[in-house]
Structures are given as structure tokens and as C-alpha cells.
N, C-alpha and C positions, 0 to 999 in steps of 0.2 A: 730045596733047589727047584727051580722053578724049568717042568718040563720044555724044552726046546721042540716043539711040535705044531707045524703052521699049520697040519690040518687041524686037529684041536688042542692049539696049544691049552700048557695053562695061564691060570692067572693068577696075582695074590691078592685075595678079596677082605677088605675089614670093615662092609659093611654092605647090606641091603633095605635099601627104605624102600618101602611101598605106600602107595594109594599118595604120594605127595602130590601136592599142586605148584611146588616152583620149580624152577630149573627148568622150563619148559614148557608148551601149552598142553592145556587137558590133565586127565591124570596121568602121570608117571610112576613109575620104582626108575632110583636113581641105585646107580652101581657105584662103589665106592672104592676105586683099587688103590695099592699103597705105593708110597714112589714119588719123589717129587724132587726135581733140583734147585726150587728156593726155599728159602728159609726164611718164610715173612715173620717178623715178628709180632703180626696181631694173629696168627693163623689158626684157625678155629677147629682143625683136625688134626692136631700136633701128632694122633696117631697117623698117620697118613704119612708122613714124610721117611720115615726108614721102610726098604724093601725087604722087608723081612716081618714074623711075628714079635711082637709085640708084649711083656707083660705088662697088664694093664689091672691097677688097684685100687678100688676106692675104700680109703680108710673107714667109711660110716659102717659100710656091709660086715666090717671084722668082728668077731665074736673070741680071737683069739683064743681060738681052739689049738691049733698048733698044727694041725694035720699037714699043713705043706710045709712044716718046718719037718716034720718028720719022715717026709718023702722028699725032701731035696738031698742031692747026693755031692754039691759039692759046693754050700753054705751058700745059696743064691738068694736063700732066706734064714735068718733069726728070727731069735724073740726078745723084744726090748722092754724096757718096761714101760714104754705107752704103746705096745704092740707087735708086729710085726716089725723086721726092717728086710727091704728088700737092695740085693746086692746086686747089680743090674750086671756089674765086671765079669760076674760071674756065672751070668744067665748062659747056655747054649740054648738055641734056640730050637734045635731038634731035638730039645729032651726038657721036654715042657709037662712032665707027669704031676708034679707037686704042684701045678697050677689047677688041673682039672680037677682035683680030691677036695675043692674047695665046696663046704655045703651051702654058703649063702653067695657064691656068686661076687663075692665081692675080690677075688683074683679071676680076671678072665685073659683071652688069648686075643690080640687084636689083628687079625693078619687069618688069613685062610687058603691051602691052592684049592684053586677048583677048577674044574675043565669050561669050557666055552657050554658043553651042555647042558653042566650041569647048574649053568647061568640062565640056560635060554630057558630049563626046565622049569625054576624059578619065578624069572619073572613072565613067561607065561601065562601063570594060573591067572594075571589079570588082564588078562588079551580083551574079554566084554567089556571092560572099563577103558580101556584104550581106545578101542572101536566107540563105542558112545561118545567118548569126549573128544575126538581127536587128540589122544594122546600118546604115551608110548614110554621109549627107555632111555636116561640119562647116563651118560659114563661120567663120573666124578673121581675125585681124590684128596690128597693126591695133586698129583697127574698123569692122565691116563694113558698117553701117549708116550711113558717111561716104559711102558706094558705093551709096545706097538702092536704084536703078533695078535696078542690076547684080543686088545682091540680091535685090532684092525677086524676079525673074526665075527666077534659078537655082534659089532656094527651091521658086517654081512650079511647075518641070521638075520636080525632084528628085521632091518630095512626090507629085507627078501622076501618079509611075510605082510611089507605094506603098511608095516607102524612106523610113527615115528621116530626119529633117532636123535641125539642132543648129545655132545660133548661139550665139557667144562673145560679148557685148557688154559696153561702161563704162556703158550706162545714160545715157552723157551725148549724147545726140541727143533730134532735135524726138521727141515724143511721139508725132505721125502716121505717125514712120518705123518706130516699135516697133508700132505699129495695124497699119500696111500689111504685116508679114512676120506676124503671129502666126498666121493661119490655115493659115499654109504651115510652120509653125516648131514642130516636135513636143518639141523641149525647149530653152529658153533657157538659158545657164551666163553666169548675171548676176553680173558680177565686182562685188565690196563690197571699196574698199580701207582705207574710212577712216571709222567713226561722226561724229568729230567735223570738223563745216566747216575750223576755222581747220588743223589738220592736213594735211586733204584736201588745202587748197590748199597751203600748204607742202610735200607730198611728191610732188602729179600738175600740179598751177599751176590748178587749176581747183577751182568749188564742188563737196559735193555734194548740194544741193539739189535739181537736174536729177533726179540720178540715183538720189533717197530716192522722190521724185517719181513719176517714170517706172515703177520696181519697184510704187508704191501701184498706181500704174493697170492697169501689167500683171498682178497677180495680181488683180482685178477681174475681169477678164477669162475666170477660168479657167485660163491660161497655164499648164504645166508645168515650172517654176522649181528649178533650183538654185542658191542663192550660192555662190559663188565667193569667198575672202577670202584673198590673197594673205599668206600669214606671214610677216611681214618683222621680225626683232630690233630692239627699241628702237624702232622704230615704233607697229604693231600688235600686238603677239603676247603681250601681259599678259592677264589674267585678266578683269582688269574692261574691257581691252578688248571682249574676246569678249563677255564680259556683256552691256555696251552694245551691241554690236552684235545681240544676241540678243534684247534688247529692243523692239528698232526693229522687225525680220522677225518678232518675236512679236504685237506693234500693227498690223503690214498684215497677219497672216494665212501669212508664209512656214513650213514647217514643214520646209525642205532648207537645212542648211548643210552645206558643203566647207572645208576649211583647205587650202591649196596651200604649202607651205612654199618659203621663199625659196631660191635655188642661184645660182650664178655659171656655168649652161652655157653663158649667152648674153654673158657677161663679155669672150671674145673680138673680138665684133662691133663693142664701139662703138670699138676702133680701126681695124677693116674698115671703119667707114663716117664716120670722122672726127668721132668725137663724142666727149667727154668724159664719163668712170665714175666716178661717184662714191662708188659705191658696192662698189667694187673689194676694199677692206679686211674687208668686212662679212662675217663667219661663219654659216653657215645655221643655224637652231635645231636644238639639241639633241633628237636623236629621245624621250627622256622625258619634256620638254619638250613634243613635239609629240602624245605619248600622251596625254599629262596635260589637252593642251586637247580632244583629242577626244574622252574619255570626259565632259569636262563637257559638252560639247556634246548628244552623245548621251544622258546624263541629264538633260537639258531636258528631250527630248523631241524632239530633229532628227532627221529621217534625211538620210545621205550618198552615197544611190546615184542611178540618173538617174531610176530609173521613179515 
């Protein structure tokens, strides 16, 4: 249960990456909280999307030892005969002991609470690497703005000590939760998956009304905006996609697009965390393909950097 505590709330963290160079300029650690209301179906952190911990399995690591078979208490795990089988129906998730007794790591926990300090304490230790690069700290997921308090918080700290600050967000949150980080939030990387509504919802389950919405308001604002538009084949990544899409950010005022081309790194996870890929078969675009969209972009009139 996730403490209700706006001086230091907490948060549920699944993950911390350090010393990265995307997501932002300079070095970074990107924050990784869990939480998210779409459901894209190319989505590269399948852990990420339930608020809650996570068990998380990689078949190669098993030695089939048995030991979490033998410490589960209410058949959340077997033994089959190519292995383990895990009964997910049956997981509670505040009683996660047969996952830790694991010797090779191959059951882990994906989900963490942790307090705002014990965030700031973290990413910290690379404050010299910040300072030299102009860098600093990325809130990811997720999305993070599922986690407002948390974030809103950490934003706080971060910014308060003079580094920089970067959220990842869908755009699809209350309007007030995007209000309440922007003072604290030095570049937004507002993810754009899909111009058209009926799409949208057919490839995330959700409109994007919210989130054409929410971008109007925040570059009002002022705000320091880059899109983000995931490349996905057969989806999005036509011509007159982009178009439209450039149309839209052209009407609010956006003058930052990014194209993210699609990959299969995270392809492995969703049988780690027992989910079903659909998109398993899908080939990434073709890199002259993907030249070819970003010189149109860039003769619009876009730039693709963060500042």
C-alpha cells in the first residue's frame, strides 16, 4: 500500500538506471515508476503498467532447484516438467517470500515502495556527473504522473538543488497533475502515439482527446516540450501520418518533434511477467525509412533536440 504522505510520500519504483544519455541532455538516472493507464501494445516496460509489485521470471536463470516451490504457501508456484509454472491468480503480492529464496536471480520483484528520500539519496551519488554535463534526473514508466504526490515531490528536491528535471508522460492524466509538476519539470518528453482517436484507442485502449488536450494546455504555459512519437510499422509511420501529426503540434504552437522507432528489446519481458505480445512478429522500420521521415519533419520546421 502505497504511503499517502505529501511531505514524503511514497512511491512504487521498478527501476533505476544510471549514468544514461537519453531521455534528456547530459548525463542522467532515469526514475522508473509503475502505473500507467494505456495499454500500448508495442510497450517496452510491460513491467510498468500494473501499480503494484510484480513477479518477474526469466526462464534461462532456472536451475530448478525448487526452493520457491517450497516456500510458496498457496501454490503460486509448481514444478512442471520443463520447470517451474508460475500461477500468477494466485500470487498476493504482499507475500512475496518464495520469490526472494531464489539463488540465481532468475524470480525477482519488479515494483519497490520507496520514499522520496530515499530517491533523492540515490540518485545523488551522481550529482559531479550532472554538474559537468548539464544533466540530471528523468521521471519515467510507466507514467509518472499516476504517482502525482511522489512526483510532484521528487521533482521539488531535484530541481531545488539546481539540476535538471525531465518527465516522460501519455498526456493521459488529470490536467492539474501536469499544472502541479511544470514549475519543477525543466523539459517534458510528451509521448504522441496516435493523430487519429479511433486508432488511438485500438492500439493504447484509450482516447486521445485527454492527451491532444492536456499538450494544448501545457504549451500555454510556456512549458519546454518535446514529442515524442513512437515509430511503429503499419501503425503510425506513413507520411501522411507524420503530416497529421504535424499539423496538430503545428495548431497548439509545438515546434519539437522526435520519432522513437519501434524495437523488440523489451519483447522479452512480457513473458517475464506473463503477458501476452502481440506484437512479437513486427519488424522495426527500415533505417531510410526512418531518414526519410526525419528530414520531412525537419523541413517543416521541427527541431529534435531537448533545449
Amino acid at each position: 500500500m502505497i504511503k499517502k504522505d505529501k511531505i514524503n510520500p511514497q512511491g512504487m519504483v521498478f527501476d533505476i538506471q544510471r549514468y544514461s544519455i537519453h531521455d534528456g541532455p547530459g548525463i542522467r538516472t532515469i526514475v522508473f515508476l509503475k502505473g500507467c493507464p494505456l495499454r500500448c501494445k508495442w510497450c517496452s516496460n510491460p513491467e510498468s503498467q500494473e501499480m503494484k509489485p510484480q513477479v518477474f521470471f526469466v526462464k534461462s536463470r532456472c536451475i530448478r532447484c525448487g526452493l520457491c516451490v517450497k516456500n510458496s504457501k498457496n501454490g503460486e508456484v509448481t514444478m512442471g516438467e520443463e520447470g517451474i509454472e508460475i500461477h500468477r491468480n494466485s500470487i498476493n503480492s504482499n507475500d512475496l517470500g518464495w520469490v526472494d529464496v531464489c539463488p540465481t536471480k532468475a524470480l525477482s520483484i519488479k515494483g519497490k515502495l520507496m520514499s522520496v528520500d530515499e530517491v533523492v539519496d540515490i540518485v545523488m551519488k551522481d550529482e559531479v556527473f550532472y554538474r559537468q554535463s548539464n544533466g540530471g534526473v528523468t521521471l519515467s514508466g510507466g507514467e509518472p504522473l499516476t504517482q502525482r504526490d511522489f512526483s510532484l515531490e521528487l521533482l521539488k528536491h531535484i530541481h531545488g538543488k539546481g539540476l535538471s528535471t525531465a518527465i516522460e508522460t501519455t498526456g493521459a492524466v488529470p490536467w492539474d497533475s501536469l499544472l502541479a509538476v511544470a514549475p519543477y519539470t525543466d523539459l517534458f518528453l510528451y509521448d504522441f502515439k496516435h493523430w487519429n482517436d479511433e486508432e488511438h484507442i485500438k492500439y493504447t485502449g484509450i482516447s486521445n482527446a485527454q492527451i491532444i488536450d492536456n499538450l494544448k494546455k501545457l504549451a500555454e504555459t510556456g512549458a519546454n516540450i518535446l514529442v515524442r512519437v513512437p515509430l511503429i510499422p503499419g501503425v503510425n509511420d506513413t507520411e501522411e501520418s507524420i503530416n497529421k501529426t504535424m499539423d496538430i503540434l503545428k495548431g497548439i504552437g509545438i515546434n519539437k518533434l522526435a520519432l522513437l522507432p519501434f524495437h523488440q528489446y523489451g519483447s522479452g519481458k512480457y513473458d517475464s511477467v506473463g503477458i501476452s505480445y502481440e506484437m512479437k512478429d513486427k519488424e522495426p522500420p527500415k533505417e531510410d525509412h526512418v531518414a526519410k521521415l526525419q528530414k520531412m519533419i525537419a523541413d517543416a520546421g521541427f527541431k529534435s533536440d531537448y533545449n
